[in-house]
LODREN-433746 format. One record per atom (N, C-alpha, C, O, CB): x, y, z. Coordinates in steps of 0.05 Angstrom, whole numbers, plus 5000, padded with zeros to 4 digits. Glycine has a CB too. Layout:
REM residues N
XYZ/...
***
This chain:
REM residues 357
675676202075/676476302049/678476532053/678476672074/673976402034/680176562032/682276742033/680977062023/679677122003/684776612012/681877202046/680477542047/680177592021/678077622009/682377812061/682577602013/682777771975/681077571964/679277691953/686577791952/680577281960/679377201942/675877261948/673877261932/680476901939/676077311973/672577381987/671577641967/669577661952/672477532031/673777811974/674278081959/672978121940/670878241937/676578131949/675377921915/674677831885/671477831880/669977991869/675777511879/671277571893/668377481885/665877631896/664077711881/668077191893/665977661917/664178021932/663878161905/662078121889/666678321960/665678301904/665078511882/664378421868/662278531859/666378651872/665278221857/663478131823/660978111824/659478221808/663977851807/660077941848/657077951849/655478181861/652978161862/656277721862/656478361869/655978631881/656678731852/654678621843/657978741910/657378811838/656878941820/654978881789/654079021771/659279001818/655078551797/652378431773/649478491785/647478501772/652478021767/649478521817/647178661834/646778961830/644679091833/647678621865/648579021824/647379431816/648679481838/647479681845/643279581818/650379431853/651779571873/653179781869/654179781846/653279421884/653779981881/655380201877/657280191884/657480071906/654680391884/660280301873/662980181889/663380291914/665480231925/665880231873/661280501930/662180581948/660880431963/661780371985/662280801951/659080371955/656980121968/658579841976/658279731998/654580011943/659979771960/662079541960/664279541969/665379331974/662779471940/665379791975/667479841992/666579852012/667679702028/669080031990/664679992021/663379992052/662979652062/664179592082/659880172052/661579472051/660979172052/664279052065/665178962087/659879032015/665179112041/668178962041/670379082072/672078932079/670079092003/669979362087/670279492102/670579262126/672379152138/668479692100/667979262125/665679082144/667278752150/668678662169/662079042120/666378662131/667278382128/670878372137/671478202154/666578292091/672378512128/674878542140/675178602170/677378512178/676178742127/674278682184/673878772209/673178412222/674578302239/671179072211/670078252207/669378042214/671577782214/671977602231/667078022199/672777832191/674377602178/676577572197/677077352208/675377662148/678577852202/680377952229/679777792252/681777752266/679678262238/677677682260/676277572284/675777452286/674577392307/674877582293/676477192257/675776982256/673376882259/673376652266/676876912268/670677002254/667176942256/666876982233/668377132221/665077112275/664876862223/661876852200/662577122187/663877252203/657776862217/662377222170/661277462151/658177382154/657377162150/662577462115/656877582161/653877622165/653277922163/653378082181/652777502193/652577962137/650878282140/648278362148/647478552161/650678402117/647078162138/643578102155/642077932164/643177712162/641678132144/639977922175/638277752192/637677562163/637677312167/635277932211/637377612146/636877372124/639277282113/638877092097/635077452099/641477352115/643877222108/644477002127/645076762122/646077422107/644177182158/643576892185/642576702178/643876492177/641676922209/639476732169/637876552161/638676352151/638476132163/636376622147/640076372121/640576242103/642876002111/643175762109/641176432083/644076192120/646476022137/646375742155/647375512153/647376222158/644175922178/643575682200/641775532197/641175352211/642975752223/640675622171/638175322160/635675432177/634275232180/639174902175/634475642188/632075712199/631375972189/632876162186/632075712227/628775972184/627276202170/627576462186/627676452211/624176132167/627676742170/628276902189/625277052202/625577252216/630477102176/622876952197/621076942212/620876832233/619476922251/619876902205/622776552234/622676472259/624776582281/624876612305/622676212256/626076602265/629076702278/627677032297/628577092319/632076802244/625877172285/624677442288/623077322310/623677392333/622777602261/621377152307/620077092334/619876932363/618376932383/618577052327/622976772354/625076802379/626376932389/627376862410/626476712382/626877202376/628077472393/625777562403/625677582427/629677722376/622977662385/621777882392/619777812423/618677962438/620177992364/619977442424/617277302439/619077162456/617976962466/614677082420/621777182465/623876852477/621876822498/621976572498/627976892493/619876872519/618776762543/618476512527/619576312536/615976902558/616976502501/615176302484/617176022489/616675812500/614676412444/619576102477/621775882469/623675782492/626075732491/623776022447/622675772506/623675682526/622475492552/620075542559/624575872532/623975282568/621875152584/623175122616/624774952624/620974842570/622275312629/623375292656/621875092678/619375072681/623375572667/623375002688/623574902714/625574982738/627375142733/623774672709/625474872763/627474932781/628974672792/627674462797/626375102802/631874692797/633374442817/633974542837/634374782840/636074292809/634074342855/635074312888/638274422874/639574362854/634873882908/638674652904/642374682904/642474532929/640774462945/644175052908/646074472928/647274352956/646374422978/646474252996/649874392960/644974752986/644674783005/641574833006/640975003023/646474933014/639774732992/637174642998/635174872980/632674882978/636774633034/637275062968/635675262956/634775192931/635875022917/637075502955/633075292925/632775332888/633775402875/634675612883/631375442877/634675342849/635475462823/633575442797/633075222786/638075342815/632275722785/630775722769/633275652739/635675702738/628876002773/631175502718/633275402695/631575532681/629475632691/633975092685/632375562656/629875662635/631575542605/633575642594/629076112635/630075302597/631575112581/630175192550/627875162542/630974762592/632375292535/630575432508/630175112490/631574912490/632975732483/627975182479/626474902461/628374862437/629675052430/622674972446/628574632426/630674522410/632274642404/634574682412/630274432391/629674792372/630074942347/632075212361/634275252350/626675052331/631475382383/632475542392/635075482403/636975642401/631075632406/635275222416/637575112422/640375082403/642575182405/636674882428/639174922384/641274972360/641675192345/643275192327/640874832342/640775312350/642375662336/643275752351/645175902345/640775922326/642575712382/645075912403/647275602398/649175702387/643676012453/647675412400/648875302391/650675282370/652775182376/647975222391/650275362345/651375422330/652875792333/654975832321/649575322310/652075952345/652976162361/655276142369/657276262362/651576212380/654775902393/656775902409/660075732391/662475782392/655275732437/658575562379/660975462362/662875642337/665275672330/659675242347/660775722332/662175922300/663076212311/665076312300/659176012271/661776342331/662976572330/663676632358/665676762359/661376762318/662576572384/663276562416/666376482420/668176632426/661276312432/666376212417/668776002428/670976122415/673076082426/668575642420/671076332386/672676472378/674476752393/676776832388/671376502361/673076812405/673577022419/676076962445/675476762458/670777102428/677377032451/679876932473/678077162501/677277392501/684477072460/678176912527/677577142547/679477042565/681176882559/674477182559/679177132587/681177162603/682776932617/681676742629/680277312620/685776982614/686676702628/685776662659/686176432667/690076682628/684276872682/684176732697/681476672703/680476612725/685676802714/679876712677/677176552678/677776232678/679676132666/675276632650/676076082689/676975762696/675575562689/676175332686/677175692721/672675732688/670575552676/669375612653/668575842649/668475512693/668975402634/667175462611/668175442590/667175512568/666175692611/671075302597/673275282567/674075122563/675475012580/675475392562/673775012541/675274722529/676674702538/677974912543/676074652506/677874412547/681274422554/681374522584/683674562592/683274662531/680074552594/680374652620/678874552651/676574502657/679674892616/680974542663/679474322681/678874462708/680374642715/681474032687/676974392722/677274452758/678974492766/679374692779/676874302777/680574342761/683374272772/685074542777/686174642797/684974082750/684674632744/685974852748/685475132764/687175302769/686174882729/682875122770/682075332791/682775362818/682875562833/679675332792/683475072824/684375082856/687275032861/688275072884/682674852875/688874932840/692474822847/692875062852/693575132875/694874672822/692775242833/694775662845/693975742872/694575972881/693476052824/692375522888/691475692924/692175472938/691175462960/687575802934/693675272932/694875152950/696475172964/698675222956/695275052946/695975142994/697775243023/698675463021/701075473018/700175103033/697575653021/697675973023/696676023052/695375893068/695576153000/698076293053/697676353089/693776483096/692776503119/700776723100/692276553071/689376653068/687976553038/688876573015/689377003071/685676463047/684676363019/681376593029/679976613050/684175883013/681376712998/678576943011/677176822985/678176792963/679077383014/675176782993/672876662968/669376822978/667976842999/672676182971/669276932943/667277072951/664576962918/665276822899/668577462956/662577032922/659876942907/659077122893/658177312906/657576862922/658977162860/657477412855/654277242861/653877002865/658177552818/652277432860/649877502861/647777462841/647577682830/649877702865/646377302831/645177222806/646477362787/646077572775/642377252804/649077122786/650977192762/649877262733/650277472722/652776952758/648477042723/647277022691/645477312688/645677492672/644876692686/643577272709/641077342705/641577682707/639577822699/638977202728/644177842717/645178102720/646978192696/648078412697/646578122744/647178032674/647678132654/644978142639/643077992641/649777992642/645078372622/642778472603/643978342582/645878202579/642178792598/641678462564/641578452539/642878612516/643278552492/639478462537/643478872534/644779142526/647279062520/648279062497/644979362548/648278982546/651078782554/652078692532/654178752522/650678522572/649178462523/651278202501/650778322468/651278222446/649677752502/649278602476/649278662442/651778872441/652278982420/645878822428/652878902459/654979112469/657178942454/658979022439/655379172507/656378652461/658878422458/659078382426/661178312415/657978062474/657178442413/656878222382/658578462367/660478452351/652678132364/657178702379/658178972356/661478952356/662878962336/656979352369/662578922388/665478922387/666278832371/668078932357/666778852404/665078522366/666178312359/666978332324/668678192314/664178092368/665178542308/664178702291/662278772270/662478922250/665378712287/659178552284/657278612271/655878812269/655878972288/656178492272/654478862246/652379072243/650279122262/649778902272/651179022222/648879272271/647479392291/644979112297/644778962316/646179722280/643179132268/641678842260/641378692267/639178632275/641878712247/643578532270/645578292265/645878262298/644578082309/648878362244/647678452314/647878492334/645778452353/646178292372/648578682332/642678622350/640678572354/639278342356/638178272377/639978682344/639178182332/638777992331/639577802355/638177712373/639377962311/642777762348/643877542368/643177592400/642377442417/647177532365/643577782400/643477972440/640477812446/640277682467/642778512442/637977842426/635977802443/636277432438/635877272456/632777992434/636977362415/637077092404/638476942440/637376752452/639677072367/640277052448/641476802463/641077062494/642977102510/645676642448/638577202496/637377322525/634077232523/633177152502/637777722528/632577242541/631177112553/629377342574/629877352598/632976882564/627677482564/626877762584/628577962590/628178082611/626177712609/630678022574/632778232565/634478172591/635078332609/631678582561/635277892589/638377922607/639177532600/637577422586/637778042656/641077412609/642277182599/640677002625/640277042649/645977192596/639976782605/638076602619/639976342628/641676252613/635276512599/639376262647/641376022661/640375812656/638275772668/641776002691/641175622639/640175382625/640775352589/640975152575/636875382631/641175732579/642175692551/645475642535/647075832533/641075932543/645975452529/648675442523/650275582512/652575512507/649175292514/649275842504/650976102500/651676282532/653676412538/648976322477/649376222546/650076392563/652676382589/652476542607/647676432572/654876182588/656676112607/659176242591/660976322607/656575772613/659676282563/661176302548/661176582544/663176732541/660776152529/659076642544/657577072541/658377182565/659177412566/653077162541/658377002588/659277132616/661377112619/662177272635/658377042638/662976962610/666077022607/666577302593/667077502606/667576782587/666277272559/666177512554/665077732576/666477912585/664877502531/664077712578/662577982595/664578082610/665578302606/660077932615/665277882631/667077942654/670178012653/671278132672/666877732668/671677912623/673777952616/675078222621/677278252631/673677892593/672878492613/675378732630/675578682661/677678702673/674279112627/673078622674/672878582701/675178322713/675278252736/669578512706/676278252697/677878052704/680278172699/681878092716/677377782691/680878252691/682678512680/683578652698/685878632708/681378712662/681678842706/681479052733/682678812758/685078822764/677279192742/681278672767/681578502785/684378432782/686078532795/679778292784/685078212760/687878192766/690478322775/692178262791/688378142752/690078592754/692078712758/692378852783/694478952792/692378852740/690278862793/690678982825/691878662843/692578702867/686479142842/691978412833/692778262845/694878202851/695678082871/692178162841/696478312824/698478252810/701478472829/703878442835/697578322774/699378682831/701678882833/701678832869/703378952882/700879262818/699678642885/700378632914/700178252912/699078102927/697678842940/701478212892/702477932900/700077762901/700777532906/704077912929/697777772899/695477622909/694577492883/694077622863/693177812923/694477102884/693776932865/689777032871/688377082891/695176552872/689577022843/686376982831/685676882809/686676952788/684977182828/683676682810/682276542797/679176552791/677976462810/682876362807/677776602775/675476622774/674076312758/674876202738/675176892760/671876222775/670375942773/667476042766/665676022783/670475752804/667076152736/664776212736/664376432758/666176602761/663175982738/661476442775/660776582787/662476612822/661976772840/658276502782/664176412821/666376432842/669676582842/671876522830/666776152845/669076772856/671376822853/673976832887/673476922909/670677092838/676176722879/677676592892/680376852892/680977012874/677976282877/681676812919/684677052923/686076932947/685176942970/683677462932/688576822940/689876712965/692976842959/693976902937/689776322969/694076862985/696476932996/696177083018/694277063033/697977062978/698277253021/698177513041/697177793046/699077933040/699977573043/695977883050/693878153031/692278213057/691778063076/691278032998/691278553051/689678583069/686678523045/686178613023/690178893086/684978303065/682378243053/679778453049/677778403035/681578033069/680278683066/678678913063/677979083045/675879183038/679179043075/680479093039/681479343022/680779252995/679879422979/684779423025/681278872984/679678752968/677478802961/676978912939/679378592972/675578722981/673078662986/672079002974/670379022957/672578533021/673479232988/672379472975/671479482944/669379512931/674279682978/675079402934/675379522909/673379292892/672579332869/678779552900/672979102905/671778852882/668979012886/668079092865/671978422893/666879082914/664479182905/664179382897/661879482899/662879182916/666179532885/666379812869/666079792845/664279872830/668679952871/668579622838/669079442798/664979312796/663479352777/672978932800/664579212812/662178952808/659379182805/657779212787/661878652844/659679302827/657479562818/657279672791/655079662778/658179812833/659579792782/658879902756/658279822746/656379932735/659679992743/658979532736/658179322712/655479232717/654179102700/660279052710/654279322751/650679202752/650678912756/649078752747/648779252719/653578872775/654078682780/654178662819/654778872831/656478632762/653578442832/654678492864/654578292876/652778132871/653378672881/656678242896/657578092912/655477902937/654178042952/659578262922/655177652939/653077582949/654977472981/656377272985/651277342927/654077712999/654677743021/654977493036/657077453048/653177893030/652677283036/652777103050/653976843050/653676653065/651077083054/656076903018/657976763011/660876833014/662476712999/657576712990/661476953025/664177083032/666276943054/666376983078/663477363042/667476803041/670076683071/672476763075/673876813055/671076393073/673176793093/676176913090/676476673105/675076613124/677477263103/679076473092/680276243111/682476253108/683676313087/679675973109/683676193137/685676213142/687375923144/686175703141/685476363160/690375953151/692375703147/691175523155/690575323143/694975683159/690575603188/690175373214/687175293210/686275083218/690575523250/684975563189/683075243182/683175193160/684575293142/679875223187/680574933157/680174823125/679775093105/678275293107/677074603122/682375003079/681075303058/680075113039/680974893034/683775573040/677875243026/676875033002/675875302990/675175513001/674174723009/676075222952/674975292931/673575132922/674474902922/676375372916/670775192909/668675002896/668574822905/667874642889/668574922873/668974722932/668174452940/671174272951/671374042957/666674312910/673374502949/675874272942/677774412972/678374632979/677974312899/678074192980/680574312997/683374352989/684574182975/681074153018/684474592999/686774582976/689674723006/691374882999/685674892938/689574623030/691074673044/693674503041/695674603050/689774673066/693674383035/696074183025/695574113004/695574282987/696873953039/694873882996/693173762969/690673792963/689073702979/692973512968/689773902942/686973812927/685873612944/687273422953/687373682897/683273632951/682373392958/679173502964/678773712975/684173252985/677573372957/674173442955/673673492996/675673433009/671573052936/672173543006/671673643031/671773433038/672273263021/669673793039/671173333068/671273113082/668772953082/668472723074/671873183106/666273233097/663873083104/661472993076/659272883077/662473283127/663273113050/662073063017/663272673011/661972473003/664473382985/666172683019/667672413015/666172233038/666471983036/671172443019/665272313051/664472143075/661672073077/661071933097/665272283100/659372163058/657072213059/657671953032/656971733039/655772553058/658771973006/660071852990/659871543006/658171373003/662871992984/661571543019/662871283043/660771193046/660170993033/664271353074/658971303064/656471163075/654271063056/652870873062/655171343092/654071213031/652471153010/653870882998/652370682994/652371402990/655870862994/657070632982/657870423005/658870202997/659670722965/657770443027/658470173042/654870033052/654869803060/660970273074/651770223050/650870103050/650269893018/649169673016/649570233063/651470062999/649769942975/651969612968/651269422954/649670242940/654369652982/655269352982/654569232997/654668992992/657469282983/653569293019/652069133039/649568973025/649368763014/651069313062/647669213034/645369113024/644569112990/642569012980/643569263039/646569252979/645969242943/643769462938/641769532951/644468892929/644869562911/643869772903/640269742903/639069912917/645269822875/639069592893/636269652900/634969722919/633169892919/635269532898/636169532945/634869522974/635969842977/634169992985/636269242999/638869972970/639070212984/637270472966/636770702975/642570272988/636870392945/634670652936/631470582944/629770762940/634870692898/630870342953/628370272966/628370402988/626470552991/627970002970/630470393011/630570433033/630470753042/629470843063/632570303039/631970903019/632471163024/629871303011/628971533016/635371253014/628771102992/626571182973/627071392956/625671582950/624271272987/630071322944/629871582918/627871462890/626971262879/633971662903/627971772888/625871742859/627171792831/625771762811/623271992860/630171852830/630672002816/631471702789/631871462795/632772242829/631471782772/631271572755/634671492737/635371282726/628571682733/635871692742/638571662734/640371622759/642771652758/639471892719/638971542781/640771522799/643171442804/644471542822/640171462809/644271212786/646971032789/649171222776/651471232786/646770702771/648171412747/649071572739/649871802753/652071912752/648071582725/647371902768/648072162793/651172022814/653372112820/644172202823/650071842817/652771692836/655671722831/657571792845/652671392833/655271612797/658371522787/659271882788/661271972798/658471302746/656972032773/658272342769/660772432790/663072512789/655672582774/658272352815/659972442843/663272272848/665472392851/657572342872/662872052850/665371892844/667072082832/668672232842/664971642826/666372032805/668072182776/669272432784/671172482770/665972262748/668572692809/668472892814/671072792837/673272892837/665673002820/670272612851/672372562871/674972562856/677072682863/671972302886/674572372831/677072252823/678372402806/680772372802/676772012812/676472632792/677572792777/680173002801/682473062794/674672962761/679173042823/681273252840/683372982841/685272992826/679973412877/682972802856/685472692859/685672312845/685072122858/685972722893/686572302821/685772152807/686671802813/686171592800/686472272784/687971832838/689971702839/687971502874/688671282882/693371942841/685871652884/684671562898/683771222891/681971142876/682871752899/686371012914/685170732916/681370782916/679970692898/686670572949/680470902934/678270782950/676070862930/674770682920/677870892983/675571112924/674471132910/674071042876/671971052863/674671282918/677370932867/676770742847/675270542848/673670472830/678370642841/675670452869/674770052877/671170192878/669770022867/676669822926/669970382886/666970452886/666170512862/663870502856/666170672904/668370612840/667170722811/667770352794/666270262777/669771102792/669170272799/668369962794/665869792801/664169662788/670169832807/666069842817/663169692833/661969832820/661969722798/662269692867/660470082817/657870202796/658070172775/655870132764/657070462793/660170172757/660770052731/659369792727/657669782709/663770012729/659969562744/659669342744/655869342748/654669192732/661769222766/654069492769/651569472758/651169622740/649269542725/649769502771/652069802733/651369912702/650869722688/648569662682/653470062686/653669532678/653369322665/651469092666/650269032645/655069272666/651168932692/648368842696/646068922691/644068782691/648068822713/646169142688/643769242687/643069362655/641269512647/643669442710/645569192639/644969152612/645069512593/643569572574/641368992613/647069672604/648869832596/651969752596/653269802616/648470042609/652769662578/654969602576/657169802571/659369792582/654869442561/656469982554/657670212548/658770342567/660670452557/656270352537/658670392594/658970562618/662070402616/663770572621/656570532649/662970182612/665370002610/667370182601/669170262615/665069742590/667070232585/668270392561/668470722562/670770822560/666570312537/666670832563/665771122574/664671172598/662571062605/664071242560/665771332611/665771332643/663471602640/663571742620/669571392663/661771672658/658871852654/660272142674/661572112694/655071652672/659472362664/659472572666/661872602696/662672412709/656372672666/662372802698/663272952726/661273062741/660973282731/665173172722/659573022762/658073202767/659373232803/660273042816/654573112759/659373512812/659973602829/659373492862/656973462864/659173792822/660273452878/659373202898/656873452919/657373672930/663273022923/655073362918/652873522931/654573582959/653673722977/649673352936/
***
């Protein structure tokens, strides 16, 4: 709706309510600041309500109780560790959902954030570090779980809600007063978050020549540079924010060896690691051999989407380099039992990207 006509009609019904005009100028104050920003006009937790279709009792006892609304479990990482999830239940789902659509995705964060944005691919995180003379890649430290709650109500007020309102959302999309890994607000909130820190970072990159890219909780710096003097200033910036660097992820690579970001070699061309494409290889030359049943009998997986886990990995290959003969002719062949196997649809829509273990 057009500001002045919001204006118009505000007041009229603000003043058939008994409102006071200073009362209504203050409202109207408000809402201009919101409207500026392109998000919702929301003055209260029952205006929320009304809006998102959920009672604001309930809405009250998914902030005040989130352990309740939520359902954790843990997955296997690549390198054998755990990752705790904490998956909020529907109803909770679709309001950080609707969060993330109406008023999050509005917000602009930083161009050299890489993940978490429409329109934006892997891809683009690793082409700016190709064949550089140093690729330094370092890990923050339970990324999600080191932002508070303080943090994302820090975020809503900027943004320019009322204290309430603010309140509300901060605990609405935190999880034991900090951002829970599994909620679909929280990848989008950590952007925000990190945006001055991406800020700081660049411009110290900028002014000694050094490309950076941030991948989510990865962060990436190639060219010529002393890597020390980095490494200071980044656990200085990451400290204050109650943020820190996870030591045992730190590489400095150089020309003469393999440099890879997220998984990708990027010393000449893009290209997924060797012994990931080659593990790939062996998985797919027994399953034409002996055919996909005998090879999940044999290896004894349990997992029930398995052909799908497969194609992901494929899809991940092909997404870096799209143009890969070999690995086409293998996302054919799984296509083809998809289809046997009386999904036809996979024909047509090719299944997720998932990252090659």
């Amino acid at each position: 709706m057009n500001l002045e006509r919001y204006k118009t009609e505000f007041s009229k019904k603000a003043v058939q309510a008994g409102y006071s005009q200073q009362n209504i100028d203050r409202c109207l104050d408000y809402a201009q600041i919101l409207h500026g920003n392109n998000v919702p006009i929301l003055f209260t937790v029952e205006h929320f309500s009304r809006l998102v279709g959920y009672k604001s009792s309930y809405l009250n006892k998914a902030a005040a109780f989130s352990d309740y609304f939520y359902r954790n479990f843990e997955i296997v990482k690549n390198n054998g560790a755990k990752r705790s999830i904490s998956e909020p239940l529907p109803s909770l789902k679709e309001i950080q959902y609707w969060i993330l659509h109406n008023i999050l995705q509005k917000i602009e964060v930083s161009p050299f954030a890489k993940a978490y944005k429409r329109k934006v691919k892997l891809t683009e995180n690793v082409r700016f570090h190709k064949n550089q003379k140093k690729v330094f890649a370092l890990d923050l430290k339970d990324f999600f779980t080191s932002i508070k709650a303080t943090d994302i109500h820090q975020i809503f007020r900027k943004i320019g809600y009322s204290e309430s309102v603010s309140n509300l959302f901060a605990k609405l999309c935190c999880k034991n007063g900090n951002l829970p890994q599994g909620a679909p607000t929280s990848p989008y909130l950590s952007n925000i978050f990190f945006k001055p820190l991406d800020s700081i970072i660049s411009d110290y990159c900028k002014l000694h020549a050094i490309r950076y890219t941030r991948y989510a909780d990865d962060l990436s710096f190639s060219g010529d540079f002393d890597e020390k003097e980095l490494h200071v200033l980044l656990a200085y910036v990451l400290e204050k924010s109650g943020l820190a660097l996870n030591r045992e992820k730190t590489k400095l690579m150089t020309q003469n060896t393999r440099q890879t970001i997220t998984g990708v070699v990027v010393n000449n061309k893009p290209q997924v690691v060797f012994h990931k494409r080659n593990a790939l290889r062996n998985t797919m030359y027994f399953i034409q051999r002996f055919g996909l049943n005998e090879h999940i009998r044999h290896e004894k997986i349990k997992q029930k989407n398995y052909l799908e886990h497969l194609l992901g990995k494929i899809n991940f290959v092909l997404h870096i380099n799209p143009s890969d003969a070999e690995f086409l002719e293998y996302k054919t062949l799984l296509i083809n039992y998809k289809v046997l196997n009386g999904d036809p649809k996979i024909g047509v829509k090719a299944p997720l990207i998932a990252e090659v273990d």
